[in-house]
C-alpha beads as a LAMMPS data file, in Angstrom:
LAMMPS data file: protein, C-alpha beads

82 atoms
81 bonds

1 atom types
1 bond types

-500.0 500.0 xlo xhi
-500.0 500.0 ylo yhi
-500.0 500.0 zlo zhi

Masses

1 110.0

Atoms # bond

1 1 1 -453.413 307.808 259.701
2 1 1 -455.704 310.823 260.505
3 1 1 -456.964 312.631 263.074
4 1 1 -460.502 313.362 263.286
5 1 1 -463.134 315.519 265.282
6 1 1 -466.485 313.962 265.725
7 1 1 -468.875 317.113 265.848
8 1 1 -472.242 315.165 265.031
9 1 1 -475.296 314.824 267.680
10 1 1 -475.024 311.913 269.940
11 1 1 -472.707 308.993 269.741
12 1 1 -471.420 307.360 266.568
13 1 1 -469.983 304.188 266.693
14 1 1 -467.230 303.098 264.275
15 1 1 -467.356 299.673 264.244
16 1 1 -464.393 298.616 261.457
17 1 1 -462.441 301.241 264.367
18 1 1 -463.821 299.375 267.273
19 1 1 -464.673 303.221 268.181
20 1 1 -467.824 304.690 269.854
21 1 1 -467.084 308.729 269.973
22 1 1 -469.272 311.708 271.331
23 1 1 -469.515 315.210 270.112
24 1 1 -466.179 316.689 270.296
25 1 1 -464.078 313.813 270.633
26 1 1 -461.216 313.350 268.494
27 1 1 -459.393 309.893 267.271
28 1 1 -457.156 308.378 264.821
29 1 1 -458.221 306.418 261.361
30 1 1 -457.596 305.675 258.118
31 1 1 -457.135 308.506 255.910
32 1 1 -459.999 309.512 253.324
33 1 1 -462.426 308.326 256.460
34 1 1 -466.268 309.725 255.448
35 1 1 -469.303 310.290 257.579
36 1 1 -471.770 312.566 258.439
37 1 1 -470.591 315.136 261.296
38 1 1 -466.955 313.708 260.902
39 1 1 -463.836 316.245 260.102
40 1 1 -460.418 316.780 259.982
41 1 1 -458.957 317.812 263.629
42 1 1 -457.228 320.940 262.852
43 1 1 -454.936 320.764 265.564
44 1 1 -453.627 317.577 263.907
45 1 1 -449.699 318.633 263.558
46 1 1 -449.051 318.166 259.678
47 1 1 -446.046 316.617 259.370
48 1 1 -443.739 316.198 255.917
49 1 1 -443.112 312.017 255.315
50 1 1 -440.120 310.818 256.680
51 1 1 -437.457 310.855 254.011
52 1 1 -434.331 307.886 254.412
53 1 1 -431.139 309.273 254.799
54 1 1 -427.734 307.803 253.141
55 1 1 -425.041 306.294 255.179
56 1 1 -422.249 308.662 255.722
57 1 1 -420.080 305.717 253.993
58 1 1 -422.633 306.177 250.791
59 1 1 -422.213 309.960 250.596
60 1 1 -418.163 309.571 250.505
61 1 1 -418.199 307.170 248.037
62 1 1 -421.198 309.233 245.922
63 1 1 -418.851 312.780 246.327
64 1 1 -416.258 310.429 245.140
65 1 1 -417.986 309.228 241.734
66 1 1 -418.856 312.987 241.251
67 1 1 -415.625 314.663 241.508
68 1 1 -413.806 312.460 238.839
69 1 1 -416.975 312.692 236.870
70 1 1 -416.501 316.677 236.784
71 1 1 -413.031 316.627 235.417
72 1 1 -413.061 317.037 231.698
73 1 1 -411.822 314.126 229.578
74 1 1 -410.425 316.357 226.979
75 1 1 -408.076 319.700 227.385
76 1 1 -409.722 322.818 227.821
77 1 1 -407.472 324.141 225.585
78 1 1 -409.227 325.292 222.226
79 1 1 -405.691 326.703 220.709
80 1 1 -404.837 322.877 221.125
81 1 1 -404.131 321.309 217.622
82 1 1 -404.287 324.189 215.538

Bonds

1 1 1 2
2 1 2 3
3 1 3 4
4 1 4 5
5 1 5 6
6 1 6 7
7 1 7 8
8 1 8 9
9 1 9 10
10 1 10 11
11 1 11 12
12 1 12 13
13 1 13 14
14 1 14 15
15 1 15 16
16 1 16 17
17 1 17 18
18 1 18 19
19 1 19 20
20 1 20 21
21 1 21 22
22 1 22 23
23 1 23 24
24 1 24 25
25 1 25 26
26 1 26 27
27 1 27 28
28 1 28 29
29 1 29 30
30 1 30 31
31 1 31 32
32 1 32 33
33 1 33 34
34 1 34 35
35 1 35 36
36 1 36 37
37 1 37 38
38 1 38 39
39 1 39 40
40 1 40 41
41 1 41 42
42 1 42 43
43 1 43 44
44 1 44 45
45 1 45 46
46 1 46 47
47 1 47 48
48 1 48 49
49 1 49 50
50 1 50 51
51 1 51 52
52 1 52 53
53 1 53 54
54 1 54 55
55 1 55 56
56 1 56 57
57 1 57 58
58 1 58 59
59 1 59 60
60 1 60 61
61 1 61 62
62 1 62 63
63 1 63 64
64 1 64 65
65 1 65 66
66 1 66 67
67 1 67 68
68 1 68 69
69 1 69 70
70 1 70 71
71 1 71 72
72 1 72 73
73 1 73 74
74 1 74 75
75 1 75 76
76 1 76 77
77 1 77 78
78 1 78 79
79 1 79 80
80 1 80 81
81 1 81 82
């Protein structure tokens, strides 16, 4: 959702909001909403999307994986065998 600022002359009604606004008033709709004296409210706080966090049990097991992953299979040794 979106906030908007209706700056047009007179009253607009929005009727797949259910919405009648006046000049000045600001309310929330879809996003990509179009009409003619209809913007973006700038004092809208943009916000990043939420992103899901891991269970702590998940990132122990995870860290787990990885460190026995990082351990070479083979000696580091390159005077080995010769």
């Amino acid at each position: 959702m979106a906030r908007y600022t209706y700056n047009g002359e007179g009253e607009r009604t929005f009727p797949s909001l259910g919405i009648t606004v006046k000049k000045g008033e600001s309310f929330d709709g879809p996003d990509g909403l179009r009409a003619r004296g209809l913007s973006l409210a700038s004092s809208a706080p943009k916000t990043a999307p939420a992103v899901p966090t891991a269970p702590k049990e998940a990132v122990k097991e995870i860290t787990k994986e990885a460190k026995s992953e990082d351990k070479p299979s083979a000696s580091p040794d390159i005077t080995a065998g010769a």
